[in-house]
C-alpha positions as CSV (number, residue, x, y, z in Angstrom):
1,X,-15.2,6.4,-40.3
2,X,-13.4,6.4,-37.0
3,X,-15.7,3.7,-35.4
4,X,-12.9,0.7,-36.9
5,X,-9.6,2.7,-35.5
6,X,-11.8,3.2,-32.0
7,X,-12.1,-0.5,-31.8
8,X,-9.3,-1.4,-33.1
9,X,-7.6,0.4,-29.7
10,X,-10.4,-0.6,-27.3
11,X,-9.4,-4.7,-28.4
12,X,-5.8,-4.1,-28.5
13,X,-6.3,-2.7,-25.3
14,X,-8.4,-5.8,-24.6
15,X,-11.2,-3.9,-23.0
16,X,-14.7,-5.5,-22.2
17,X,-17.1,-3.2,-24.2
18,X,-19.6,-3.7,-26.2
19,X,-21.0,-1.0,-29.1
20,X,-24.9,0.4,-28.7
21,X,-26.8,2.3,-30.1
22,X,-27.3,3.9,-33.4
23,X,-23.9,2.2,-34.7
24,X,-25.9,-1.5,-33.0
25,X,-29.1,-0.5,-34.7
26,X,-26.8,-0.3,-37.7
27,X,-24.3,-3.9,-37.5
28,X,-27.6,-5.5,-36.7
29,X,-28.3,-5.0,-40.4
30,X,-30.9,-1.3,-39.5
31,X,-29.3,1.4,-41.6
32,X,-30.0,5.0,-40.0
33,X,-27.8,8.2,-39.6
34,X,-25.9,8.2,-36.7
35,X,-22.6,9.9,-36.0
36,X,-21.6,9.3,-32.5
37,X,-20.3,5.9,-31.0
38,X,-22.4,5.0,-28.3
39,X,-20.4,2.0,-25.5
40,X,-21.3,0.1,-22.9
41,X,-18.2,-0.9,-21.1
42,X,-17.5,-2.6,-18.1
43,X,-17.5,-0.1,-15.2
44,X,-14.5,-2.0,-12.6
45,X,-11.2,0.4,-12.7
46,X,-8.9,-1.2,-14.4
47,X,-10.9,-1.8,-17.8
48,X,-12.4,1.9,-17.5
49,X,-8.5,3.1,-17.3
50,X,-7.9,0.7,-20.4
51,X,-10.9,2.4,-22.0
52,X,-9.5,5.5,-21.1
53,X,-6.1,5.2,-22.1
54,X,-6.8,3.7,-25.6
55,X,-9.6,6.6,-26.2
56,X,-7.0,9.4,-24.9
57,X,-4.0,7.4,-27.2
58,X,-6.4,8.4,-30.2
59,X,-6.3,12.0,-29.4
60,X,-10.0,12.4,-27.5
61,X,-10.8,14.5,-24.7
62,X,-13.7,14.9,-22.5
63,X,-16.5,17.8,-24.2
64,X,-17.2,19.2,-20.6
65,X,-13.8,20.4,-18.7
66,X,-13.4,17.4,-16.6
67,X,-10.1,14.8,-16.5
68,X,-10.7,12.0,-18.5
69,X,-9.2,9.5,-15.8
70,X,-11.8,11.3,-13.6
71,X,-14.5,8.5,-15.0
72,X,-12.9,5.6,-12.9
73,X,-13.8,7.2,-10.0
74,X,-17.2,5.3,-9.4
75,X,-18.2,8.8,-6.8
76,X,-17.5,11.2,-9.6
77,X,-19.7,9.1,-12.1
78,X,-22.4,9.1,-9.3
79,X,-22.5,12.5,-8.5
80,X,-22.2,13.0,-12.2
81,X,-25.4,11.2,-13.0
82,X,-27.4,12.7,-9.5
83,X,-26.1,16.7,-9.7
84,X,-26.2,16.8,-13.4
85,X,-28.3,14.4,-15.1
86,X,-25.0,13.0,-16.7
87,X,-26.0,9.7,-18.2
88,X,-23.4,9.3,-20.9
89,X,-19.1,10.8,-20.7
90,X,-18.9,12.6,-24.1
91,X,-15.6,12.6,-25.8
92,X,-14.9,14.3,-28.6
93,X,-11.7,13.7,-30.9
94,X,-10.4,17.9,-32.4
95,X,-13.2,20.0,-33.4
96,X,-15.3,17.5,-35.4
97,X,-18.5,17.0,-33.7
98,X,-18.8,13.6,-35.5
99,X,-15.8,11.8,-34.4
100,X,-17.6,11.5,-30.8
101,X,-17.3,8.7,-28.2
102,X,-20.2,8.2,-25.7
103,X,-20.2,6.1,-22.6
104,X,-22.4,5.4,-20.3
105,X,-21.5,7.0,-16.9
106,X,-24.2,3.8,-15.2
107,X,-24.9,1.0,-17.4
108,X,-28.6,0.6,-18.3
109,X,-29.1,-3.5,-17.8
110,X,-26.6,-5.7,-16.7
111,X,-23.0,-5.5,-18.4
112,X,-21.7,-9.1,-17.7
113,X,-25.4,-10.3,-18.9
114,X,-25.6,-8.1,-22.2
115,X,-21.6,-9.6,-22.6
116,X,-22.4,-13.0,-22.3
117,X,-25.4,-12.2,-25.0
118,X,-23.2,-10.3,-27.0
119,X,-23.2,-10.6,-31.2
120,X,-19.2,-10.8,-32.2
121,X,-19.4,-9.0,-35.8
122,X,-16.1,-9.7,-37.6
123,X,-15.0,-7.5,-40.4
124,X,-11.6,-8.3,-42.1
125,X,-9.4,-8.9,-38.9
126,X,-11.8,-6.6,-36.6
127,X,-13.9,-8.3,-34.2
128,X,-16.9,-6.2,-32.8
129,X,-18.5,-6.8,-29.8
130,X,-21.6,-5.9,-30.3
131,X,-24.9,-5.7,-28.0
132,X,-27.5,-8.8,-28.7
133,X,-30.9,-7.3,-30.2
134,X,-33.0,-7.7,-28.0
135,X,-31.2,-6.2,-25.0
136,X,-30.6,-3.4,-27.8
137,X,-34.4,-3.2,-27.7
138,X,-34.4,-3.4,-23.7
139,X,-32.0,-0.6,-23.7
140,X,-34.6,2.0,-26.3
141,X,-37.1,0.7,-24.4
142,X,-35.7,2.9,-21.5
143,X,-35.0,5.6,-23.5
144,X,-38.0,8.2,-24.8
145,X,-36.8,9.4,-27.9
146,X,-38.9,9.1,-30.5
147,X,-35.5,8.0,-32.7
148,X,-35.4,5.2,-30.0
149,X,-38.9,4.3,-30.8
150,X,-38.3,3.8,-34.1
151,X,-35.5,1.6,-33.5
152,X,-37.4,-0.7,-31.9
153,X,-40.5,-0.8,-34.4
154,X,-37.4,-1.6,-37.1
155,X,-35.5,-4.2,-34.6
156,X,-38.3,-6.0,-33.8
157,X,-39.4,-6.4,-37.1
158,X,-36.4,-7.5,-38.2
159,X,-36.3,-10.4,-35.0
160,X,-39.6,-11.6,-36.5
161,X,-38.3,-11.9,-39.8
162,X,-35.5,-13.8,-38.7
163,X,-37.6,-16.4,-36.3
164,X,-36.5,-15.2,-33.4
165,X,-38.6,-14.8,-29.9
């Protein structure tokens, strides 16, 4: 998978991010098919141009024909979300539709909240930042996707079996 050389660059790059969605659903012990790496980073300049740079180091590019150091411009990402309905920057790594990065162009709760929350996963000598349940939960809860739905009968189940509120 690409997921461990992605973070491997976004923490050498020591970029505040933290991974959501189906890959979350997954490290918090859910297994489901999922492709795409979904972030939540945080949205000041200079860590978006880390996030950038490490992504763009990697070899991905923006889907849509837009310049990836176009998403630290917090105008661009607004006019992004009102003109087009933009919620997440898709970028895609060759002509591989799995090896895709997804990040939100307006974080859905509070970044510096989830952060503090935040479930470190460590795998060998990878450290994963990972979003806490139950603002996973918060975040599907937004979301009308029946998948998302799902998720949150499964992670909530899973937060009762392990005692927690």
């Amino acid at each position: 998978m690409f997921y461990d050389e992605v973070i491997r660059a976004l923490n050498k790059q020591s970029v505040r991010y933290l991974i959501v969605g189906g890959v979350a659903v997954n490290l918090h012990g859910i297994p489901r098919m999922t492709y795409d790496l979904d972030l939540m980073i945080a949205l000041d300049r200079v860590n978006i141009l880390r996030t950038m740079s490490a992504l763009q180091a990697l070899g991905f590019r923006p889907k849509l024909p837009i310049e990836m150091m176009d998403f630290a411009r917090e105008e661009l990402r607004r006019m992004w979300r009102e003109e087009k309905n933009m919620l997440v920057f898709s970028l895609s790594r060759g002509t591989k539709e799995f090896y895709t990065v997804d990040i939100f162009t307006e974080n859905p709760l509070d970044f510096d909240q989830c952060f503090a929350r935040r479930l470190t996963i460590t795998g060998g000598d990878l450290n994963i930042p990972v979003v806490s349940s139950s603002d996973l939960i918060a975040m599907k809860k937004l979301a009308t996707r029946a998948q998302d739905a799902d998720d949150i009968e499964s992670l909530e189940k899973l937060r009762r079996l392990r005692g927690e509120n």
